[in-house]
C-alpha positions as CSV (number, residue, x, y, z in Angstrom):
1,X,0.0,0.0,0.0
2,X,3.1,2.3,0.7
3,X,4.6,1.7,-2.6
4,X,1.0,2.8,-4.3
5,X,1.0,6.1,-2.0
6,X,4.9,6.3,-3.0
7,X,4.6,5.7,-6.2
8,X,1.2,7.5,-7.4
9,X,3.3,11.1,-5.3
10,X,6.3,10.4,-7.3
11,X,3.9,10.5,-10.7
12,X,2.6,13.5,-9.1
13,X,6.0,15.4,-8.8
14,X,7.1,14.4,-12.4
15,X,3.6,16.0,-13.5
16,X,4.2,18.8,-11.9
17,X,8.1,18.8,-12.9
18,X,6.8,18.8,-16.7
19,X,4.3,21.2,-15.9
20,X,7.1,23.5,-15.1
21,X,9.4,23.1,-17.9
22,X,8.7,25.5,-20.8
23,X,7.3,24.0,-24.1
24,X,9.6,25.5,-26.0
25,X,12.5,24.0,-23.8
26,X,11.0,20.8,-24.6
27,X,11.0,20.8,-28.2
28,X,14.9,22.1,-27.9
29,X,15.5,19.0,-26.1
30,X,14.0,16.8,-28.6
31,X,15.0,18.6,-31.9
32,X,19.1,18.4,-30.2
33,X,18.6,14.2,-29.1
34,X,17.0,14.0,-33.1
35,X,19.9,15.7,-34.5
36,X,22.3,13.8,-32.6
37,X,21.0,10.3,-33.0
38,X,21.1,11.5,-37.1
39,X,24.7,12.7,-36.5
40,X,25.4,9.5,-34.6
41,X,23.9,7.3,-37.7
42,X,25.6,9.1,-40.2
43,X,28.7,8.4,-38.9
44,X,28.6,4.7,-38.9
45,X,26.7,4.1,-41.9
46,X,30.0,6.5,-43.5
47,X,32.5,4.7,-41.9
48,X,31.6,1.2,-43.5
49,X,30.9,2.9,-47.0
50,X,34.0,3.0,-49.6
51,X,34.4,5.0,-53.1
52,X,36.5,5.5,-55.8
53,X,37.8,8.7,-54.4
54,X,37.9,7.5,-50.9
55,X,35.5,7.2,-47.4
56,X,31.9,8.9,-47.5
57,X,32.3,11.9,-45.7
58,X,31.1,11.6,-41.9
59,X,30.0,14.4,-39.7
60,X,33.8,15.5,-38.9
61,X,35.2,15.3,-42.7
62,X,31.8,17.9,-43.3
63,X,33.1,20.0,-40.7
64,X,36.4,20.1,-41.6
65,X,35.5,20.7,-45.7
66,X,33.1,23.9,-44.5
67,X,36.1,25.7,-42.2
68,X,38.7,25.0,-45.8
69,X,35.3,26.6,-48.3
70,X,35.6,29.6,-45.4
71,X,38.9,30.0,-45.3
72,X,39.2,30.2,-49.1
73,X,36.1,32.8,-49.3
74,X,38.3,34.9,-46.5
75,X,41.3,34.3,-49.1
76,X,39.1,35.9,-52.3
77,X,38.1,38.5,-50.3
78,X,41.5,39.5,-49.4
79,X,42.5,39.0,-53.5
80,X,39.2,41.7,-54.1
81,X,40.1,44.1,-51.8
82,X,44.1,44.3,-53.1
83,X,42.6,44.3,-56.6
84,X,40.5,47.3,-56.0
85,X,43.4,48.8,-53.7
86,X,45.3,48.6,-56.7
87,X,43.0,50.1,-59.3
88,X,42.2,52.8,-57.2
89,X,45.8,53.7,-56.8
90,X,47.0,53.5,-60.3
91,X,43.9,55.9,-61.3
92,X,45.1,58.0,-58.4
93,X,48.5,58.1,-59.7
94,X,47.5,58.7,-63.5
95,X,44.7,61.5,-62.8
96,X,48.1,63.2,-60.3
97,X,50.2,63.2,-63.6
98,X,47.1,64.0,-66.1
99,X,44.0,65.7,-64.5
100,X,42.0,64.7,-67.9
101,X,42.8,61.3,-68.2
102,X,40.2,59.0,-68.1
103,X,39.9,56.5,-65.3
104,X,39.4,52.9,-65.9
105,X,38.0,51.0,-63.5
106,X,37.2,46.9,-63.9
107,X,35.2,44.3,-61.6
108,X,37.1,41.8,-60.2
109,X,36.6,38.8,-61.7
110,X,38.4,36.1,-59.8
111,X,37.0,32.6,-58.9
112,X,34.0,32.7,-56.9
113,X,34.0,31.7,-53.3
114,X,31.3,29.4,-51.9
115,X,29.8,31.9,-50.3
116,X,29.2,34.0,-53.2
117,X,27.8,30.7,-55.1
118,X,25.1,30.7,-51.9
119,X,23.8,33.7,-52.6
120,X,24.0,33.5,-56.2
121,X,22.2,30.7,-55.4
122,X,19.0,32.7,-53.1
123,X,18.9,35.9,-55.5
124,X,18.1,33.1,-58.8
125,X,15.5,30.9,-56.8
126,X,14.0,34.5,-55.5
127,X,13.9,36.2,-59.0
128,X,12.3,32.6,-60.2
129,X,10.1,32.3,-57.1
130,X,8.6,35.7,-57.1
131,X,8.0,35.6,-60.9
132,X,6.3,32.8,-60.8
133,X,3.7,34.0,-57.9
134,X,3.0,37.1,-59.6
135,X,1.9,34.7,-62.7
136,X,0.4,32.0,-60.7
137,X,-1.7,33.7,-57.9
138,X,-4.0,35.9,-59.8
139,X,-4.8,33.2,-62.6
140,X,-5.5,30.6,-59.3
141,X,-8.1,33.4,-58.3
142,X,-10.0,33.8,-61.5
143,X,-10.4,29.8,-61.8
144,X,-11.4,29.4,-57.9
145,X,-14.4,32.4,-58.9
146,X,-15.1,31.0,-62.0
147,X,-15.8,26.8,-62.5
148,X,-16.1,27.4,-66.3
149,X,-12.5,29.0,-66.1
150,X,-11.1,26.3,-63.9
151,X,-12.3,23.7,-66.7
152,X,-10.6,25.2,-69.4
153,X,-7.4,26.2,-67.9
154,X,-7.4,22.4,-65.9
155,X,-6.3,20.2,-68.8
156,X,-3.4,22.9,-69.5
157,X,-2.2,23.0,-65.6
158,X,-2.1,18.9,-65.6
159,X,-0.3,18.7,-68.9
160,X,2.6,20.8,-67.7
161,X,2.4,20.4,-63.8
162,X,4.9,17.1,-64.4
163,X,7.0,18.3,-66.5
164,X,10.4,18.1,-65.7
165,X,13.0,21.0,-65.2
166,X,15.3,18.8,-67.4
167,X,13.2,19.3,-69.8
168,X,12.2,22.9,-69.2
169,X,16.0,24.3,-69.4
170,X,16.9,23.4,-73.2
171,X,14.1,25.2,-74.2
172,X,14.6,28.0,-71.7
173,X,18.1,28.4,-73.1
174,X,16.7,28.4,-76.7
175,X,14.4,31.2,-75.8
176,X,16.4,33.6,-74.0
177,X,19.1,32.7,-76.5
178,X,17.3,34.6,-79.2
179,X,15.3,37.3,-77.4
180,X,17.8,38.4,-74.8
181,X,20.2,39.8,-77.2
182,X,22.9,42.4,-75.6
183,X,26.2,43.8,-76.3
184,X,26.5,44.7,-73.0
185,X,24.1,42.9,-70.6
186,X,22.5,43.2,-67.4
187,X,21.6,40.0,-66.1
188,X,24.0,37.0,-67.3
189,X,22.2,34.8,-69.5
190,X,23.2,31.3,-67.3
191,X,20.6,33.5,-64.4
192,X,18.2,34.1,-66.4
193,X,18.2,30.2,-67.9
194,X,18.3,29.0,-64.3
195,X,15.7,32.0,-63.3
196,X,13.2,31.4,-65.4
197,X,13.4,27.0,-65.5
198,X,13.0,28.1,-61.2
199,X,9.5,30.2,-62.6
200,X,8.2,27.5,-64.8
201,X,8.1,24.8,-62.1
202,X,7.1,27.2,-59.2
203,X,3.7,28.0,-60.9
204,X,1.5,24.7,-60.4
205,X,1.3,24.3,-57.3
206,X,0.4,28.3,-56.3
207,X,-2.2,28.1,-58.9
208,X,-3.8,25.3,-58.0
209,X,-3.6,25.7,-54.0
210,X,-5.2,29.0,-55.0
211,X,-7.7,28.4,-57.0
212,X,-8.8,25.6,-54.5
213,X,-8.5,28.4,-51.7
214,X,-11.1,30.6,-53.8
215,X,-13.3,28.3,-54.4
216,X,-13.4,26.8,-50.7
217,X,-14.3,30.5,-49.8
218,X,-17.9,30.4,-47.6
219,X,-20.7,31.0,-50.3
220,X,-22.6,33.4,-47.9
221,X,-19.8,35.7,-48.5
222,X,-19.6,36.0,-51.8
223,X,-23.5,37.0,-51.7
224,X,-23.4,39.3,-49.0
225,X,-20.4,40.8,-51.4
226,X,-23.4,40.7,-54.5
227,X,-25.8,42.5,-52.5
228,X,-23.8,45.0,-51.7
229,X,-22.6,45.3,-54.5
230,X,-18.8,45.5,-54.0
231,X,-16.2,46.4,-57.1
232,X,-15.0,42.7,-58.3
233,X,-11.1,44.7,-56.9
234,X,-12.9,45.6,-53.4
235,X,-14.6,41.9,-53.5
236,X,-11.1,40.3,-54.2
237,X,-9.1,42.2,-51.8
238,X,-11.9,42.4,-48.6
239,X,-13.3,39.2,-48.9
240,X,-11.5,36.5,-51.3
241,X,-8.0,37.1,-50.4
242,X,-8.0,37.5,-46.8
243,X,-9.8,34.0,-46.8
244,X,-7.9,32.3,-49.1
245,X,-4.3,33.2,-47.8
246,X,-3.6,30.1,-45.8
247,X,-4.5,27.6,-48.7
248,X,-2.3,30.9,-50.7
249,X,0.9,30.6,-48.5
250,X,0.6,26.6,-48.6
251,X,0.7,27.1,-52.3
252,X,3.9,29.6,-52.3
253,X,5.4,26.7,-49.8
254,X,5.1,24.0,-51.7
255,X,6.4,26.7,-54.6
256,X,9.6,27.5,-52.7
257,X,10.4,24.3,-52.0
258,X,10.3,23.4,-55.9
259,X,12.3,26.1,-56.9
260,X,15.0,25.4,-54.5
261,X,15.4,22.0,-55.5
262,X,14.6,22.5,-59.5
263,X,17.4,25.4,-59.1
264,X,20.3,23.0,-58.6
265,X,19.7,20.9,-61.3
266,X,19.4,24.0,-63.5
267,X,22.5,25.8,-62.5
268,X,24.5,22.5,-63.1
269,X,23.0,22.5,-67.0
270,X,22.8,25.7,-67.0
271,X,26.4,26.9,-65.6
272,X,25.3,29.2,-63.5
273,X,27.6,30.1,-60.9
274,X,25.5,29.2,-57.7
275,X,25.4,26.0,-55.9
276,X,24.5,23.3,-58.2
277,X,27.6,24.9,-60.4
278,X,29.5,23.9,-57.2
279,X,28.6,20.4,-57.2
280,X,29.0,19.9,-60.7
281,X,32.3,20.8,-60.5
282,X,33.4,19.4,-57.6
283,X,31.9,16.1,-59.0
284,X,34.1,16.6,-62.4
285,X,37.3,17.6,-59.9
286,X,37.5,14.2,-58.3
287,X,39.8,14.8,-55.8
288,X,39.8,13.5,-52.4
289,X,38.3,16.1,-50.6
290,X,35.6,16.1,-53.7
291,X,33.3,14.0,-51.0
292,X,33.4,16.1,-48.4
293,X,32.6,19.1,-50.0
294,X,30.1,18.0,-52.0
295,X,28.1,16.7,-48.9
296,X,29.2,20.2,-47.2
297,X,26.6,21.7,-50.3
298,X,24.0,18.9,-49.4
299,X,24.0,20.2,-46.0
300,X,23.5,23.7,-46.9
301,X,21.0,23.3,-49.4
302,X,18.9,21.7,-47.0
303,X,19.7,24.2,-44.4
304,X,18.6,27.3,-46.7
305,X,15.5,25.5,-47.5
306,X,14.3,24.6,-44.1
307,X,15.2,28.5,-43.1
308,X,13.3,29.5,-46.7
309,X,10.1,27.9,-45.4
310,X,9.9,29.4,-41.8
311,X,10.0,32.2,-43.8
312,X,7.1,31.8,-45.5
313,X,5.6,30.3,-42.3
314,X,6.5,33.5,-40.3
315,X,4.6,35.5,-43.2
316,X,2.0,33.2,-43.0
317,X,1.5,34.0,-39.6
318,X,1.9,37.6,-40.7
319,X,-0.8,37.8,-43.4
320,X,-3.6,35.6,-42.2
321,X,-6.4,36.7,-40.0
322,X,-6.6,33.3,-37.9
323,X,-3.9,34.3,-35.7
324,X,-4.8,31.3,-33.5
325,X,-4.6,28.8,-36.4
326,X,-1.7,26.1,-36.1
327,X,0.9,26.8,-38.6
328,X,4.0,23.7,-39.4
C-alpha cells in the first residue's frame, strides 16, 4: 500500500516537474537528441561505406571541408580588396600626372568563393520564385471564382504540372538565346536560364492551392459581397484574399520548395555560378576532398531550404487573420 501512495506522489511530482518546464524548452530538447541520433547514424553508416575517391564523408570530414570553403572565401576576399586597392591607386596616380585622363575601372573577376555561389544561389531561386507567384496567384483566383475558367485552364495545368525541369532548361536556353540579345548585358544569361526553368516549375502548385482556396471561400460571403454590390477589386481584396491566404501561402510553400530543389539541377546544366555549379564541378574535380565538399553543399542546401520555409511560415503568420490557427 506504501509503494502505491509512494509511487502514485512520485507521478505526481514528475507531473508537476513537466508542468514546469517551458514548451519550448521541450521541443529544444528533442530537436538536439533527433539531431544527434542522425549525426550519430551518419557516422557509422559512413564509416563502412567506400568509393572510388575515398571514405563517405562523416560528420567531422563535413566539418572540416566547411572551415577549408571559409577560409578560401576569407582568401578571395582579401584578393578583391588588393585588386580594388590597386586600381584605385594606379587611377590616383595617372589622374596626379594627367588631371584629364580617363579613369578605368574593372570588376574583379576572380574565382567565386562558396559563399558568393550561396547567394547566387538565393537571389536566382528569388527572382524565379517571385516571378512565378505574380503569374500563378491571380490566374488561381479567376479559376477558384469562376468553374467554367477552372475547366478550361485544368487540362493545360495537368499537362505541364509534371514536366520536368530537365526538360524545361533546353528550351529556356533556346528562348532567352534569341530574345535576350545584348552587347553589354545586365543580367547573365546562365541566371536568367536557371531563373526562369526556377518560374516555370514554381507556378502549379500556387495556382492550383489558389484556386482551391477561392473556391473553398464560404458562399454566404460572396452573396453578401453581390448584394452589396462591392467592385470585383474591393470583393477580391476584402473578402477572397483574406480567406484564401492560408491555402495561398501553402501554395507559395510547396512553390519555394520546388524552386529550390529545381534550381540546382538547372544551375548545373545551365552553368550558373551558384550552388548546383559547385557540385557539378566538384563532382568533375574528383579529388579527395571532392566528398566532403560535396556533402558540405548537401548540408547547406537543405539548411537554406528549411530556413526559406519558416520564412514563408512567419509570413504566413503575418498575413492571415486566424492568428490562433496552427501553422507547421
Amino acid at each position: 500500500m506504501s509503494e502505491v501512495v509512494s509511487s502514485g506522489g512520485g507521478g505526481h511530482r514528475g507531473a508537476l516537474i513537466q508542468r514546469s518546464i517551458p514548451p519550448g524548452v521541450i521541443r529544444i530538447v528533442f530537436q538536439a537528441i533527433g539531431v544527434m541520433v542522425f549525426l550519430l547514424l551518419w557516422h557509422g553508416a559512413a564509416k563502412s561505406v567506400t568509393t572510388s575517391l575515398g571514405q563517405f564523408p562523416g560528420p567531422a570530414q563535413v566539418w572540416e571541408q566547411s572551415i577549408n570553403l571559409y577560409d578560401e572565401h576569407v582568401v578571395q576576399r582579401d584578393k578583391a580588396a588588393a585588386f580594388y586597392e590597386r586600381q584605385e591607386k594606379r587611377n590616383a596616380e595617372k589622374l596626379a600626372k594627367d588631371p584629364d585622363a580617363v579613369a578605368k575601372w574593372r570588376t574583379y573577376t576572380g574565382k567565386p568563393s562558396y559563399a558568393d555561389q550561396i547567394l547566387t544561389s538565393i537571389v536566382t531561386v528569388a527572382f524565379g520564385f517571385g516571378l512565378a507567384s505574380v503569374l500563378a496567384i491571380p490566374p488561381g483566383i479567376v479559376c477558384g471564382l469562376s468553374d467554367r475558367v477552372y475547366q478550361a485552364i485544368n487540362p493545360v495545368i495537368q499537362v505541364f504540372k509534371p514536366v520536368s525541369p530537365l526538360a524545361w532548361l533546353p528550351l529556356v536556353t533556346m528562348v532567352v538565346s534569341a530574345l535576350y540579345v545584348s552587347d553589354d548585358p545586365m543580367l547573365d544569361k546562365s541566371f536568367l536560364n536557371s531563373g526562369f526553368t526556377v518560374a516555370l516549375c514554381c507556378l502549379w502548385p500556387t495556382v492550383i492551392n489558389t484556386a482551391v482556396g477561392v473556391a473553398s471561400i464560404d458562399r454566404d460571403l460572396i452573396d453578401v459581397s453581390r448584394v452589396i454590390r462591392l467592385s470585383a477589386f474591393t470583393k477580391v481584396r476584402q473578402i477572397v484574399l483574406p480567406s484564401a491566404v492560408p491555402m495561398i501561402f501553402t501554395g507559395l510553400r510547396l512553390s519555394l520548395a520546388t524552386g529550390w530543389m529545381v534550381l540546382i539541377a538547372a544551375e548545373m546544366l545551365a552553368q550558373n555560378p551558384g550552388l548546383g555549379k559547385f557540385i557539378w564541378d566538384e563532382f568533375q574535380n574528383g579529388s579527395s576532398d571532392s566528398l566532403g565538399r560535396i556533402m558540405v553543399a548537401v548540408v547547406t542546401i537543405g539548411l537554406i531550404g528549411f530556413v526559406l520555409d519558416r520564412g514563408m511560415l512567419f509570413l504566413q503568420g503575418r498575413f492571415s487573420w486566424d492568428k490562433s490557427a496552427v501553422l507547421r
